[in-house]
VOSEPA-823340 format. One record per residue (C-alpha): residue number from 1; x, y, z; residue in one letter. Coordinates in Angstrom, 2 decimals. Example, Ala and Ser with C-alpha at 12.3 -4.5 7.8 and 13.67 -1.06 7.14 Angstrom:
residues 2
<rec><num>1</num><xx>12.30</xx><yy>-4.50</yy><zz>7.80</zz><residu>A</residu></rec>
<rec><num>2</num><xx>13.67</xx><yy>-1.06</yy><zz>7.14</zz><residu>S</residu></rec>
end
This chain:
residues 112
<rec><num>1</num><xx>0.62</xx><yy>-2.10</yy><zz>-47.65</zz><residu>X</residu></rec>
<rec><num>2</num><xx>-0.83</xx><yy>-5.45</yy><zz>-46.30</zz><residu>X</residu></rec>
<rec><num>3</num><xx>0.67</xx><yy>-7.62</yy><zz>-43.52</zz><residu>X</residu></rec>
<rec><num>4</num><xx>-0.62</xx><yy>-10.86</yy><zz>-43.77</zz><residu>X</residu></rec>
<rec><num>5</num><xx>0.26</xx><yy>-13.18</yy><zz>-40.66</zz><residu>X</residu></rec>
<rec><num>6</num><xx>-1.37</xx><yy>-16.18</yy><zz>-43.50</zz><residu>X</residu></rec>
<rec><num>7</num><xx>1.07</xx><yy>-18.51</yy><zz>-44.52</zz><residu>X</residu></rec>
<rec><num>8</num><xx>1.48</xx><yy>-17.84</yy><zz>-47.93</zz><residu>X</residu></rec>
<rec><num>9</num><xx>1.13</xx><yy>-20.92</yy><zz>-49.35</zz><residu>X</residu></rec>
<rec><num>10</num><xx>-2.21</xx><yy>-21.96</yy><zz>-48.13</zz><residu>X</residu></rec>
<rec><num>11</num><xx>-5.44</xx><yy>-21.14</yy><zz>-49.89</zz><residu>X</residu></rec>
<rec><num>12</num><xx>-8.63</xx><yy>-21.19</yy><zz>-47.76</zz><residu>X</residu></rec>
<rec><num>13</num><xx>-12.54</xx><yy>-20.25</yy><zz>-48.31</zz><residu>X</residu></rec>
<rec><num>14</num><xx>-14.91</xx><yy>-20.24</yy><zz>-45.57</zz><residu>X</residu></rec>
<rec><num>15</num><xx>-18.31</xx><yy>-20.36</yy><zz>-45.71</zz><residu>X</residu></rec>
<rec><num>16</num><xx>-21.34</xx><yy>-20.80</yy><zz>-43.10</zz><residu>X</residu></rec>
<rec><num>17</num><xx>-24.66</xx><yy>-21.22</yy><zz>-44.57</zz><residu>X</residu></rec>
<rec><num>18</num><xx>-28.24</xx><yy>-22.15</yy><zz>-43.14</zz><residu>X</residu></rec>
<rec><num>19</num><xx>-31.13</xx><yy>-23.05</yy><zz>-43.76</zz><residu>X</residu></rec>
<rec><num>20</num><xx>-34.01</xx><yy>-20.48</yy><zz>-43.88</zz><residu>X</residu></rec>
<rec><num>21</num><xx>-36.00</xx><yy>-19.76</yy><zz>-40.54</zz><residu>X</residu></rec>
<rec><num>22</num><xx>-38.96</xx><yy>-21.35</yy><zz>-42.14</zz><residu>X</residu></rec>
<rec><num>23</num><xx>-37.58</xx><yy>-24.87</yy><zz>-42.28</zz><residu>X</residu></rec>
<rec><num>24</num><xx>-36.74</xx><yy>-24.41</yy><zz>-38.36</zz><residu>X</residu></rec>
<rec><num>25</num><xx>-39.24</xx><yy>-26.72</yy><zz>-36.96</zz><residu>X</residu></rec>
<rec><num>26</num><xx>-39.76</xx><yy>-29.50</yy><zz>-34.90</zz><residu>X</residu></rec>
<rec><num>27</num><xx>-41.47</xx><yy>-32.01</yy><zz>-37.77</zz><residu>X</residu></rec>
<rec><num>28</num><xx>-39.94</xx><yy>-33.08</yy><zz>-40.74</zz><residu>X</residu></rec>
<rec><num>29</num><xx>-41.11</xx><yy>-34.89</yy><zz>-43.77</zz><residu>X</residu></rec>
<rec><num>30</num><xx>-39.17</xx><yy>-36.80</yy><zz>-45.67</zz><residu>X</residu></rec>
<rec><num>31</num><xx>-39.49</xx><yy>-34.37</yy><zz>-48.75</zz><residu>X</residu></rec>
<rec><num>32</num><xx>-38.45</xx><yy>-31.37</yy><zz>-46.42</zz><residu>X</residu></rec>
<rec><num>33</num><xx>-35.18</xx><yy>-33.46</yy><zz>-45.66</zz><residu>X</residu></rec>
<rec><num>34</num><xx>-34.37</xx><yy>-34.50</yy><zz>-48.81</zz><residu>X</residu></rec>
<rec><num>35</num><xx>-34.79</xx><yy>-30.67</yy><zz>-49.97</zz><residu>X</residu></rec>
<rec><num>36</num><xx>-32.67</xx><yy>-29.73</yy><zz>-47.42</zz><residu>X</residu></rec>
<rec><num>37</num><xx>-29.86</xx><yy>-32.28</yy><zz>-48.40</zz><residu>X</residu></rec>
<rec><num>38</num><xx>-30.29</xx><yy>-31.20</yy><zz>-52.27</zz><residu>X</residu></rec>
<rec><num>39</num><xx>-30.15</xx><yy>-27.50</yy><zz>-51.81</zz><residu>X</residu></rec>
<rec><num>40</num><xx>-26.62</xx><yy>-28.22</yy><zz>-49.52</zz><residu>X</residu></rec>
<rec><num>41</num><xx>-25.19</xx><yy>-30.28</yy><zz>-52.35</zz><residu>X</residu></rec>
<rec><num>42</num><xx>-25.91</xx><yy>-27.92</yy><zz>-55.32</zz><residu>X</residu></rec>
<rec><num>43</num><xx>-24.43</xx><yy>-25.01</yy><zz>-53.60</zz><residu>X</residu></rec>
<rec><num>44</num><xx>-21.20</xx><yy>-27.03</yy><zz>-53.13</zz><residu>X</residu></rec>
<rec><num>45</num><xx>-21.61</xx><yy>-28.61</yy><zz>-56.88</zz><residu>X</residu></rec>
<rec><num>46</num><xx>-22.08</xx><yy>-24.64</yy><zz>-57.87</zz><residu>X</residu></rec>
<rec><num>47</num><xx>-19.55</xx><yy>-23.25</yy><zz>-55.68</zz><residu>X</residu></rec>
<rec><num>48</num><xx>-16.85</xx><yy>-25.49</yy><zz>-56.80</zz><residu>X</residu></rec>
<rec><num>49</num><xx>-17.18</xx><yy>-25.21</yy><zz>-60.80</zz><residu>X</residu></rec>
<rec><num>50</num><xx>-14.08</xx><yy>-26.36</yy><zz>-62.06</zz><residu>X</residu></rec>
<rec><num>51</num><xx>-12.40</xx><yy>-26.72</yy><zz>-58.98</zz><residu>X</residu></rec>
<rec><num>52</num><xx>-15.52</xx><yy>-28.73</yy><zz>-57.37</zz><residu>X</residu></rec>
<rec><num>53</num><xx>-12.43</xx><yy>-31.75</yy><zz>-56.30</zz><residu>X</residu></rec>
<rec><num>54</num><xx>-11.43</xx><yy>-29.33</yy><zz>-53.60</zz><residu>X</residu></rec>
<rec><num>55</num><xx>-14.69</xx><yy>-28.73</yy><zz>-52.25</zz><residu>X</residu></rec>
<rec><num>56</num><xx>-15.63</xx><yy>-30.77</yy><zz>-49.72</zz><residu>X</residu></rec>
<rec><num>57</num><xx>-18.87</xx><yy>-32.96</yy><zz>-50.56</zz><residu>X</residu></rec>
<rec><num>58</num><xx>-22.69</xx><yy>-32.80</yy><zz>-48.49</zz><residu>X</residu></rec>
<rec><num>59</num><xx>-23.03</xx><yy>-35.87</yy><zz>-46.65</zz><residu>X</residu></rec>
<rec><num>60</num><xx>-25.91</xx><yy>-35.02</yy><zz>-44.62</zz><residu>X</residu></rec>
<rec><num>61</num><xx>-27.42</xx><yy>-32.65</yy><zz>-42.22</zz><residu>X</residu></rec>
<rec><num>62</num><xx>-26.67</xx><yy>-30.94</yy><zz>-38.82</zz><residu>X</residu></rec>
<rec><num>63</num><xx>-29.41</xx><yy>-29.85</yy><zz>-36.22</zz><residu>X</residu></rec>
<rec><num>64</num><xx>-28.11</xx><yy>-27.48</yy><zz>-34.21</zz><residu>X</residu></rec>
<rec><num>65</num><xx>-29.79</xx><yy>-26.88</yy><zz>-30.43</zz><residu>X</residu></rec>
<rec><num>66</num><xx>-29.67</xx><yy>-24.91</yy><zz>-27.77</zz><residu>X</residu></rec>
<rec><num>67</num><xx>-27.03</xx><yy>-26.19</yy><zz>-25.58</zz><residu>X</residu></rec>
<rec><num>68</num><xx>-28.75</xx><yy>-25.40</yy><zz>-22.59</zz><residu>X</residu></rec>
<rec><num>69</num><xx>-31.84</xx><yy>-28.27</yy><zz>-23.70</zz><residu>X</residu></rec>
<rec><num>70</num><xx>-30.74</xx><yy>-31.21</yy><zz>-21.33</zz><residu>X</residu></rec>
<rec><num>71</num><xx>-33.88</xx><yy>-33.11</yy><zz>-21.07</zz><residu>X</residu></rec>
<rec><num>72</num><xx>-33.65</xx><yy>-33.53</yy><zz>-25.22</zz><residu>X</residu></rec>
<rec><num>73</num><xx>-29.48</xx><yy>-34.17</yy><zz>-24.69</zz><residu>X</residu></rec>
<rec><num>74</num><xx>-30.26</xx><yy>-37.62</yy><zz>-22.74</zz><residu>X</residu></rec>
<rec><num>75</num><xx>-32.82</xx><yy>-38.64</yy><zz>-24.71</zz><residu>X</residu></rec>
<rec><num>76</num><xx>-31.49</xx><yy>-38.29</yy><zz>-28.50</zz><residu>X</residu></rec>
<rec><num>77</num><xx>-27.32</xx><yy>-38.47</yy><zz>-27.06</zz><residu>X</residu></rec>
<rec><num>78</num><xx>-26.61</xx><yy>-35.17</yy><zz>-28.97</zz><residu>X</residu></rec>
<rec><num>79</num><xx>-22.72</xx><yy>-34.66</yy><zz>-30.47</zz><residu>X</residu></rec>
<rec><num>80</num><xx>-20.36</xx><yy>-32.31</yy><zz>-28.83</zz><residu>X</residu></rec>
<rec><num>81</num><xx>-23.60</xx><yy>-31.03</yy><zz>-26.76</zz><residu>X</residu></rec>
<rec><num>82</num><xx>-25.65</xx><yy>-29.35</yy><zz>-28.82</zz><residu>X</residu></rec>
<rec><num>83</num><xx>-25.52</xx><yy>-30.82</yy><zz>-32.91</zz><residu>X</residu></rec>
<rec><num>84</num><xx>-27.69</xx><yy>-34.15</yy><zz>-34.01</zz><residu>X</residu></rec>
<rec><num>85</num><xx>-26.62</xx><yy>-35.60</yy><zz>-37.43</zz><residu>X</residu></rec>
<rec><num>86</num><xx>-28.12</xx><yy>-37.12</yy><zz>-39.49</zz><residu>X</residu></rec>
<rec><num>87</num><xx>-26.16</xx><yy>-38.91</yy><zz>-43.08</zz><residu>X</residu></rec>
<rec><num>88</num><xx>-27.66</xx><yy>-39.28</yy><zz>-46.62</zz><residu>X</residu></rec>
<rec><num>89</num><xx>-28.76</xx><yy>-43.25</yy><zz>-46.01</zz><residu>X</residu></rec>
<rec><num>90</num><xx>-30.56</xx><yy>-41.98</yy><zz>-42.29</zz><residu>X</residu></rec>
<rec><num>91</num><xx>-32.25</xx><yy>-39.40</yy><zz>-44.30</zz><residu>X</residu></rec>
<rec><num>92</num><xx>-33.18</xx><yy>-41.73</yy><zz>-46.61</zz><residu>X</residu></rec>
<rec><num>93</num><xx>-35.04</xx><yy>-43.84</yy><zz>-44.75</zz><residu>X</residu></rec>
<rec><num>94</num><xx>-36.71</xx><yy>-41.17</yy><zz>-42.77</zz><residu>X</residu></rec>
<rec><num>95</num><xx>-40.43</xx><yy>-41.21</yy><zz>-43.30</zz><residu>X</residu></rec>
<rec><num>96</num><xx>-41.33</xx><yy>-38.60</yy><zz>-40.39</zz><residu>X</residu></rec>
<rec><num>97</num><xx>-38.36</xx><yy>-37.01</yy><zz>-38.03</zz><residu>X</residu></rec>
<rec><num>98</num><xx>-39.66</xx><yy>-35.58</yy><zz>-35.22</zz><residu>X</residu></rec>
<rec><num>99</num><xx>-38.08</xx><yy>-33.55</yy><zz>-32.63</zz><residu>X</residu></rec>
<rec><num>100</num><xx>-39.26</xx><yy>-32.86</yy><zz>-28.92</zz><residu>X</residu></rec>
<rec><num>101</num><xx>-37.36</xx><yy>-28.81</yy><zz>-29.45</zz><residu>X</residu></rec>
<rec><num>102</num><xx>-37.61</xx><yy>-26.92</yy><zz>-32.39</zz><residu>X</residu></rec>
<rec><num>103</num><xx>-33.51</xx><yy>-26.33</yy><zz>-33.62</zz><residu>X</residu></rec>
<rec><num>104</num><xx>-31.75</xx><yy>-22.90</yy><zz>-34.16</zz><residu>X</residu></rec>
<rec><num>105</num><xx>-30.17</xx><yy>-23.91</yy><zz>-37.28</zz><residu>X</residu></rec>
<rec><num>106</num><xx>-29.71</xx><yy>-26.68</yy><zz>-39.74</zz><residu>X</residu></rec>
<rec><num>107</num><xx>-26.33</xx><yy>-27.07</yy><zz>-41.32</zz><residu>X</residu></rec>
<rec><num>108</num><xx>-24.57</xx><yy>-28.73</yy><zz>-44.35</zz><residu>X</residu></rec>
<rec><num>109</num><xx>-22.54</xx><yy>-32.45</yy><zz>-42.89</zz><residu>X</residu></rec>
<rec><num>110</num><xx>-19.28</xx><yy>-31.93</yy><zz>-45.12</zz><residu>X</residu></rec>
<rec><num>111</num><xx>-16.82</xx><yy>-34.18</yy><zz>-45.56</zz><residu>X</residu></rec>
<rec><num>112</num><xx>-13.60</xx><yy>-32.83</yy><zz>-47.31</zz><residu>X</residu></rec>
end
């Protein structure tokens, strides 16, 4: 017997993923970003198969910090405290992203 307190109607899938420990660092290359961004996108290209116009699409990366590193908070104006974005066009145009603290994970950007 299951009791589900779900409303039956609604259909969800969660998933977290992050980038390996090796690409947790505090300079990028353009390349590295870029293979970042592609590796986020074909999971949610994969993931979705037939069904990929419910899954939400890659529009960038998230840096996630340490929320206790204030000096780097002031200086870069970090989201929500702790999370730096950055979109396909600021990847783009990155030649060299540098960071003054190394992150503790990179995330997918979605936008559903």
């Amino acid at each position: 017997v299951l009791d589900i307190n779900d409303q039956a109607n609604q259909c969800d899938i969660s998933v977290q993923l992050e980038t390996k420990p090796q690409y947790l660092k505090m300079h990028y290359p353009q390349d590295e970003l870029g293979y970042l961004l592609e590796q986020y996108t074909a999971f949610f290209e994969d993931m979705g198969g037939f069904l990929s116009f419910m899954m939400p699409s890659v529009e960038g990366l998230v840096f996630h910090f340490d929320v206790n590193s204030k000096p780097f908070k002031a200086e870069f104006g970090l989201q929500q405290g702790n999370r730096l974005t950055l979109n396909r066009e600021e990847i783009k145009n990155a030649k060299n992203f540098n960071l003054p603290i190394k992150p503790i994970r990179i995330t997918a950007l979605v936008e559903k």
